[in-house]
C-alpha positions in Angstrom: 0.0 0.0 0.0 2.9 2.4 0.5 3.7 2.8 -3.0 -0.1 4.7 -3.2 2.3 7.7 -1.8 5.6 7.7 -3.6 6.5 11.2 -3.1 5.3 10.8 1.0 8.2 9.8 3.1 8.6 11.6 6.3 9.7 14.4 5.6 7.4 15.1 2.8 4.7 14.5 5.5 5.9 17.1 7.8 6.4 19.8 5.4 3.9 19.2 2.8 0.8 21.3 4.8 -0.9 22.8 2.5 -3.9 21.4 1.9 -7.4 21.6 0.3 -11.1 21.3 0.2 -14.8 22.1 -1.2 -17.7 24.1 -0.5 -21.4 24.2 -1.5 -23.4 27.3 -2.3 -26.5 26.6 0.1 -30.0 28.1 -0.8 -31.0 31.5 1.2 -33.5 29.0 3.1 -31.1 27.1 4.7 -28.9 29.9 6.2 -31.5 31.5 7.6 -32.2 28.4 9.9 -28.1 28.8 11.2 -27.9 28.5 14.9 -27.6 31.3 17.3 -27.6 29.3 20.7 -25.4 25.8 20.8 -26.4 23.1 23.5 -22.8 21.3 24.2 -23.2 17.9 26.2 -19.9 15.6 26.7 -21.5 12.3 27.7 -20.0 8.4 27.6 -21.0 7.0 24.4 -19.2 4.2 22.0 -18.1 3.5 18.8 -17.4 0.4 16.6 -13.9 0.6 15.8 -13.4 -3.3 14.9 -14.7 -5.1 12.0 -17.5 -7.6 13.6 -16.7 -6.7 17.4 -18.1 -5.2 20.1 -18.8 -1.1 20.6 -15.6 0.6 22.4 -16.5 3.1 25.0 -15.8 6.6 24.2 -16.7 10.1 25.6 -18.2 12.6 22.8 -20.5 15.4 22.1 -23.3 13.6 20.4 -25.4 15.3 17.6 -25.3 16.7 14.4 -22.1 18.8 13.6 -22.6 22.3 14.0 -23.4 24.7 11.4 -23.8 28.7 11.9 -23.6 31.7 9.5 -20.6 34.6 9.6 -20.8 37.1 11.5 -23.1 35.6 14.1 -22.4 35.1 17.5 -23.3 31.9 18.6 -24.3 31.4 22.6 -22.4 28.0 23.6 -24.0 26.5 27.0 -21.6 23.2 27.7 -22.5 20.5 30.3 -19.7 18.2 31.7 -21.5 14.9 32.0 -18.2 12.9 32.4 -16.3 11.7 35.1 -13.5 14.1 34.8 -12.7 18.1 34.5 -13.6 19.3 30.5 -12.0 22.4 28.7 -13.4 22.8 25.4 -11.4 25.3 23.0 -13.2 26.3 19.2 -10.1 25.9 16.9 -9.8 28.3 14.2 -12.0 31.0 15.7 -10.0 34.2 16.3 -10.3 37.1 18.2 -12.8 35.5 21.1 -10.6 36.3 24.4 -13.7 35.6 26.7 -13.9 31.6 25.3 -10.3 31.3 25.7 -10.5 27.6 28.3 -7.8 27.8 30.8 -7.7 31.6 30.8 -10.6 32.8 30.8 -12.7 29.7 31.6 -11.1 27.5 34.1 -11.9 23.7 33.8 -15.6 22.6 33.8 -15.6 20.2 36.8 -17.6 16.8 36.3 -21.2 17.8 36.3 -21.3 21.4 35.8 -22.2 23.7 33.3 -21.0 27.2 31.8 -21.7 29.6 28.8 -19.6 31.7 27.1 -20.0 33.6 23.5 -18.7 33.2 20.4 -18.2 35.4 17.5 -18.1 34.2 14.1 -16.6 36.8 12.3 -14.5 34.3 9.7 -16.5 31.9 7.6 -14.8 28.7 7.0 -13.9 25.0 8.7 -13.4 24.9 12.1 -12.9 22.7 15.4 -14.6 22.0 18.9 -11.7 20.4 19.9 -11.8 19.2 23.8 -8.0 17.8 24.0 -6.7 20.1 26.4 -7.6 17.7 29.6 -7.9 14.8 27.7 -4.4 13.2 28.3 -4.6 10.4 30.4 -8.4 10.0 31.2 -10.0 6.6 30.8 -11.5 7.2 27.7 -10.7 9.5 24.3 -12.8 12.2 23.9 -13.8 13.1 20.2 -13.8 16.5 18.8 -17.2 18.0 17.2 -16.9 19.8 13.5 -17.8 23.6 13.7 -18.5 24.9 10.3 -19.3 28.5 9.6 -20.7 29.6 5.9 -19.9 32.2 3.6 -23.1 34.9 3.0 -21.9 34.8 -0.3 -22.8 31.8 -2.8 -20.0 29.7 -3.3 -20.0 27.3 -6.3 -20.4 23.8 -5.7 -22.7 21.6 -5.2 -22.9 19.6 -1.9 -20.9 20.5 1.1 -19.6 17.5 3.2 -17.3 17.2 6.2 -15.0 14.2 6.5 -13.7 14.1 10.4 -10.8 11.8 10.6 -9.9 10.4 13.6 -7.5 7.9 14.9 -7.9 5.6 18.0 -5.4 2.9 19.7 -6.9 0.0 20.9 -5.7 -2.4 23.3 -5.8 -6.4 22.2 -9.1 -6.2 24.7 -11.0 -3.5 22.6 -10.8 -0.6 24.8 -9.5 2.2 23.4 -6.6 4.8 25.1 -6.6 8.4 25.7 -3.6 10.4 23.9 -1.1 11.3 26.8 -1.1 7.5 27.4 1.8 4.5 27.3 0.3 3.5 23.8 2.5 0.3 24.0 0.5 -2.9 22.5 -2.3 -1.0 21.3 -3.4 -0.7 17.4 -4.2 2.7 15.2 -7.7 2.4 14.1 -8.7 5.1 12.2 -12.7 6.2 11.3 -14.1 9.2 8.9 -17.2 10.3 10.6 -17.3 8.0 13.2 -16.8 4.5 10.3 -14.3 2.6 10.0 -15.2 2.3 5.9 -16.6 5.9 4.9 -18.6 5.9 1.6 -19.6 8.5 0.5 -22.4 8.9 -2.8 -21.8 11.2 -5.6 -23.4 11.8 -9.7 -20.8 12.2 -12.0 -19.3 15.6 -12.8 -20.8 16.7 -9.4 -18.6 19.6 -7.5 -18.0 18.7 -3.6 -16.9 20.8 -0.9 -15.2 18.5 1.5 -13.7 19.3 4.8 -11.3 17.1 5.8 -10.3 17.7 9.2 -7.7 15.9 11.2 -9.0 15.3 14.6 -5.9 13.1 15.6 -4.4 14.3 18.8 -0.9 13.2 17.5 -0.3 12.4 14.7 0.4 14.0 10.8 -1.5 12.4 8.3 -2.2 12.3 4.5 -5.6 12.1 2.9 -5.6 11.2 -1.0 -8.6 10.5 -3.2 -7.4 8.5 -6.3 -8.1 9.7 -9.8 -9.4 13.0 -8.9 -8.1 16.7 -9.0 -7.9 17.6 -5.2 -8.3 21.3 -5.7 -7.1 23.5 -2.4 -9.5 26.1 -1.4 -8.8 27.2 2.3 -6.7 26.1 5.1 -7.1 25.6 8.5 -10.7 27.9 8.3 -9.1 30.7 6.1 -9.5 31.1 2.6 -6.3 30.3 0.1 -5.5 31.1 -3.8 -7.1 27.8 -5.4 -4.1 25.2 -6.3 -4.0 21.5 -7.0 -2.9 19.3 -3.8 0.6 17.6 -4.8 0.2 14.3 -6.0 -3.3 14.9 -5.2 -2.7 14.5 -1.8 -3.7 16.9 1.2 -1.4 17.0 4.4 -2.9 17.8 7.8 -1.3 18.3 11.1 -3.5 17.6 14.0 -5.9 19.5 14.3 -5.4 21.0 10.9 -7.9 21.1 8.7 -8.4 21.8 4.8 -11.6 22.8 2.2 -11.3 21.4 -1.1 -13.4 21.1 -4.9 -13.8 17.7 -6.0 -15.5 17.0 -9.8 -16.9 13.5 -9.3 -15.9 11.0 -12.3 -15.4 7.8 -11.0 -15.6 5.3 -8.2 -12.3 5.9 -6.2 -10.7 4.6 -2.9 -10.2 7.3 0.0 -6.4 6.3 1.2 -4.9 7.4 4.3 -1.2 7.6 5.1 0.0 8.3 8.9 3.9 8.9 7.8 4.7 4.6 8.2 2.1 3.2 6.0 -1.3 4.2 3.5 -4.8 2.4 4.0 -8.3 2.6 2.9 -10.5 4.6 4.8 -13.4 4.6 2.2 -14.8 5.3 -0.8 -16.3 8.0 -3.6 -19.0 5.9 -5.2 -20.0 7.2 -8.7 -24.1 6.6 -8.5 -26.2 5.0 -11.3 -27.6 8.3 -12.0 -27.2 10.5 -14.9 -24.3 13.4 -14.5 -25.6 15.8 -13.1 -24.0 18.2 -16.1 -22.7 17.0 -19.5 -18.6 18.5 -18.4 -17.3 19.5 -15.6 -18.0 23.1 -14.3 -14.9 25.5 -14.7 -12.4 26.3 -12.4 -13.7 28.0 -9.1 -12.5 31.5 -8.0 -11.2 31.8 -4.7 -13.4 31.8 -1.6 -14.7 35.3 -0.2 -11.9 36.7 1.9 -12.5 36.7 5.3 -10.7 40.1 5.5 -7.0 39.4 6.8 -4.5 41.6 5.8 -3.2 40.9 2.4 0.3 42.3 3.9 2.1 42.2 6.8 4.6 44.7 7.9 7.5 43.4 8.8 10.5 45.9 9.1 9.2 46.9 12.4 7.6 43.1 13.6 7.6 42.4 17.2 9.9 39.0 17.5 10.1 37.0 19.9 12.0 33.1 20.0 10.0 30.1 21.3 11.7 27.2 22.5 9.5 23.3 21.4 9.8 20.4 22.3 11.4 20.6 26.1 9.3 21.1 28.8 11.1 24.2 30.2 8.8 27.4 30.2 5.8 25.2 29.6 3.2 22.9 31.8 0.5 20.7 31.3 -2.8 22.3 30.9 -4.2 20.3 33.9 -1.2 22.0 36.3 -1.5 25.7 33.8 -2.4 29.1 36.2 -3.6 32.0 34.3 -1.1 33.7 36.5 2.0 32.4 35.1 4.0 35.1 33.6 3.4 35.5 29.2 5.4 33.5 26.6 5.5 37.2 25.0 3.0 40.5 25.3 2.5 41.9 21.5 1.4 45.4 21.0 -2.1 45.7 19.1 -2.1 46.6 15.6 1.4 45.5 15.0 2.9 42.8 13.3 4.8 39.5 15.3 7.7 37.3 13.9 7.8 33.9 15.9 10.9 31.7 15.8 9.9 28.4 16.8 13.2 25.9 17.2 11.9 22.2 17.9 14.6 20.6 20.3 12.8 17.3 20.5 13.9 14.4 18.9 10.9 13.9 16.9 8.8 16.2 15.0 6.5 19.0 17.5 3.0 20.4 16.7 2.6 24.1 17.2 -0.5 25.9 17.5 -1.6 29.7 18.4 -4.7 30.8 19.7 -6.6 33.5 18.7 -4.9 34.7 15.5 -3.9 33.2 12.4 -0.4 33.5 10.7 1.5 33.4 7.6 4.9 30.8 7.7 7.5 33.0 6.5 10.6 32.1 3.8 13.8 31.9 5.2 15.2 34.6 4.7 11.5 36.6 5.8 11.5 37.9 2.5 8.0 36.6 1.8 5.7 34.3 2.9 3.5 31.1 1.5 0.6 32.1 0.2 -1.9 30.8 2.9 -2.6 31.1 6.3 -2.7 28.7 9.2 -3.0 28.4 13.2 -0.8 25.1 13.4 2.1 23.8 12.0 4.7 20.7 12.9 8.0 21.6 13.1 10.5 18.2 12.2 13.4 18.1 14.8 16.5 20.3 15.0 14.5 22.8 12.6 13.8 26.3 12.6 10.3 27.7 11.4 9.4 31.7 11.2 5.6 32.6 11.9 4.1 35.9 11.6 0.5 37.6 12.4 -0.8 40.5 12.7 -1.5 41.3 16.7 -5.5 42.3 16.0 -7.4 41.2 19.2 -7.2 42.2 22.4 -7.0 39.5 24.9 -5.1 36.9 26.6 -4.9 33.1 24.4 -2.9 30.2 24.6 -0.4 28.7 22.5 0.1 24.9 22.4 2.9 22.4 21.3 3.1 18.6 21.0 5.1 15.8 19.8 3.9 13.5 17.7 4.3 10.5 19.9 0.5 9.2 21.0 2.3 9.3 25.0 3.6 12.9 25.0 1.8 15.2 27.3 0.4 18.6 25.7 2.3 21.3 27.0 0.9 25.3 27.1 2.0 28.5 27.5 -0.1 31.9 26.8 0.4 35.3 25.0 -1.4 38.4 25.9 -2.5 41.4 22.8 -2.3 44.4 24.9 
C-alpha cells in the first residue's frame, strides 16, 4: 500500500501542509435556519472501531455537527456529564478572548455547566476540539466539527465534512486516551465515526469536502485517487485555489483543509499516517445521470474573510520560542492563568515567531486566537496561505508571523507526535 504515496516519506509528510477542500453554495432557506444558541453535552458514548466486534467506549459530544452563519455570534451553553474536568477550545476562531479555556474559563468540573459567547466573524472550517484535559483520562474524547458559511454563494454543489480520527486499541478492545503509554495498542482510524466511509456522488458533481484531522498526534495524508484535489482554504481561512501535490492533502493535527472535487469515478479514499497508506473509504459514482454533460470551470477563490493581504514586517515584534522541552511550559491540567506570558505583543502590529523544535521527533505548534502566515527563510516573503498550526520536524527552525488584532489573553500549544507525549501550554497576551 505504500507505494499509493511515492513522493510521501517523512519528511514530505511534515512539510507538505498545505492542503485543500470544497464548499457548496446553500440556498438563502437554509442559512437562515443557522444557529444562534449551541447546547454542548460531553457524555459516555461508543463506537465500533473493529470489524464484527463489540462497541468501544468513548466520551463525545453527540449530535449533528454544528453549522452557523458569519458574523453571528453563537451562545455555547456546555454541560460536563463525564467523570473528569472538561476544557473545550473552538479551533480556528480568532479574536474570542472571553472563550479562551484555561484563561478565561477554568476547567468545567464533572457535572457542571457554563456559557460563554462566540463570535463568528470568519467563515470557514473549524474545530470544537476538547483535547486540552484529555491526556490520560480513561477514555478518548472526540472532537465535534464547527462549520461556519460564507453569506456569499460559493460554487459547488454539496458540502460534506469528513472528520478523521485515529484511536489505539488495546488487544481487549478498549480504546486509550492520547497522553497514554500506547504500548500494544493498534491505530484504528474512522471518517465520521466509520471505520469504511462511503460516500455517494453523480458524475461531474462539484463537492466541498472538509477534511479535518482530529488526531491528537499524529500528521496524516488524505488522497482521493483519480481526482483533481483542488485546495480552497486552510485551516478555516481562505487560500488562492491550487492543486494538492500528487493529489494529496497533508494535515497536522488539528489541521484542517476545504477542497473542490468534480466527481468521475468510483475511487478509494487512502490514508497515510507517515509509516504506511490504507483505505479509509470510498467515492461511489451513482447510477444516475451526470448531473451536467462537463465539468463546471475552475472556481474563483473563496470570499476573503478580510485578513491583511500584507504584513509589515520591518518593524515586527519578534520574539524566539523554545519546542519540544518542557522548560517554560506545563500541562494544561497543572496551567495558572497567573504564570507570567510566553511574549506581550502590542495591538495593531505585526509578530515574527521563531519556533526551534529541540525534540527528537517532530512537534506540533499551534496559536490561539490569531492566524499566521509561515515565513521564507530569509523573511523575504511568505506562503501564500494562512494557518494556526504547524509541525516543526526536529532540529528545525520555522518563522511565523501575524498581525496582533485582538485584544486579549490566548494560549499557545505544542506537542510531539508520539501518541504518549503530554500537551504542553503557554499563553500570550494582545495588549
Amino acid at each position: 500500500m505504500a507505494s499509493l504515496f511515492p513522493m510521501l516519506d517523512r519528511r514530505t509528510l511534515l512539510t507538505g501542509l498545505g492542503a485543500a477542500a470544497l464548499e457548496a453554495g446553500l440556498p438563502a432557506a437554509t442559512l437562515a435556519q443557522a444557529r444562534r444558541s449551541l447546547a454542548l453535552s460531553a457524555r459516555a458514548d461508543s463506537l465500533v472501531l473493529r470489524q464484527g466486534g463489540m462497541a468501544t467506549p468513548i466520551w463525545s459530544f453527540p449530535g449533528e455537527d454544528i453549522r452557523a452563519n458569519r458574523g453571528e455570534t453563537i451562545e455555547v451553553a456546555l454541560s460536563n456529564d463525564l467523570p473528569a474536568p472538561l476544557a473545550v477550545y473552538c479551533r480556528g476562531i480568532d479574536g474570542a478572548p472571553a472563550g479562551e479555556p484555561l484563561l478565561a474559563r477554568p476547567p468545567l468540573a464533572a457535572g457542571a455547566n457554563e456559557s460563554f459567547q462566540l463570535p463568528l466573524r470568519h467563515a470557514g472550517t473549524f474545530l470544537c476540539d476538547p483535547g486540552l484535559l484529555n491526556d490520560g483520562q480513561p477514555r478518548p474524547l472526540r472532537a465535534k466539527p464547527l462549520i461556519v458559511l460564507e453569506t456569499e454563494r460559493v460554487s459547488a454543489d454539496r458540502d460534506e465534512v469528513l472528520l478523521i480520527e485515529e484511536w489505539r486499541l488495546r488487544p481487549d478492545g478498549t480504546a486509550v486516551a492520547p497522553g497514554t503509554d500506547a504500548k500494544d495498542t493498534t491505530p484504528v482510524y474512522t471518517v465520521n465515526g466509520r471505520t469504511s466511509f462511503e460516500l455517494s456522488a453523480r458524475a461531474n458533481e462539484r463537492l466541498r469536502l472538509r477534511f479535518i484531522n482530529a488526531s491528537q498526534r499524529t500528521v496524516l495524508a488524505v488522497k482521493l485517487e483519480g481526482h483533481e484535489v483542488r485546495v480552497m482554504a486552510i485551516d478555516g481561512e481562505p487560500a488562492e485555489p491550487f492543486p494538492a501535490r500528487n493529489g494529496a492533502l497533508v494535515l497536522a493535527p488539528g489541521g484542517r483543509a476545504d477542497a473542490f472535487v468534480d466527481t468521475a469515478a468510483t475511487a478509494s479514499i487512502l490514508l497515510h499516517d507517515g509509516k504506511e497508506a490504507r483505505p479509509v473509504g470510498r467515492l461511489v459514482l451513482s447510477g444516475e445521470a451526470p448531473l451536467r454533460a462537463a465539468p463546471m470551470p475552475s472556481a474563483p477563490p473563496l470570499p476573503s474573510n478580510g485578513l491583511p493581504p500584507q504584513l509589515e514586517l520591518k518593524n515586527a515584534q519578534r520574539f524566539e520560542l523554545v519546542l519540544g522541552t518542557p522548560a517554560d511550559w506545563t500541562r494544561p491540567a497543572s496551567f495558572t492563568p497567573s504564570a507570567p506570558p510566553a511574549f506581550r505583543a502590542k495591538t495593531g502590529r505585526a509578530v515574527v515567531l521563531a519556533l526551534t523544535n529541540r525534540a527528537a521527533i517532530a512537534t506540533v505548534f499551534h496559536l490561539h486566537g490569531h492566524h499566521f502566515r509561515l515565513l521564507d527563510r530569509l523573511d523575504d516573503g511568505w506562503k501564500p496561505f494562512w494557518l494556526d498550526t504547524l509541525a516543526i520536524e526536529p532540529g528545525q527552525t520555522q518563522r511565523i508571523a501575524f498581525q496582533a488584532e485582538y485584544a486579549g489573553r490566548y494560549l499557545i500549544e505544542q506537542v510531539a507526535t508520539d501518541w504518549a507525549a503530554p500537551r504542553l501550554v503557554r499563553w500570550y497576551s494582545v495588549e
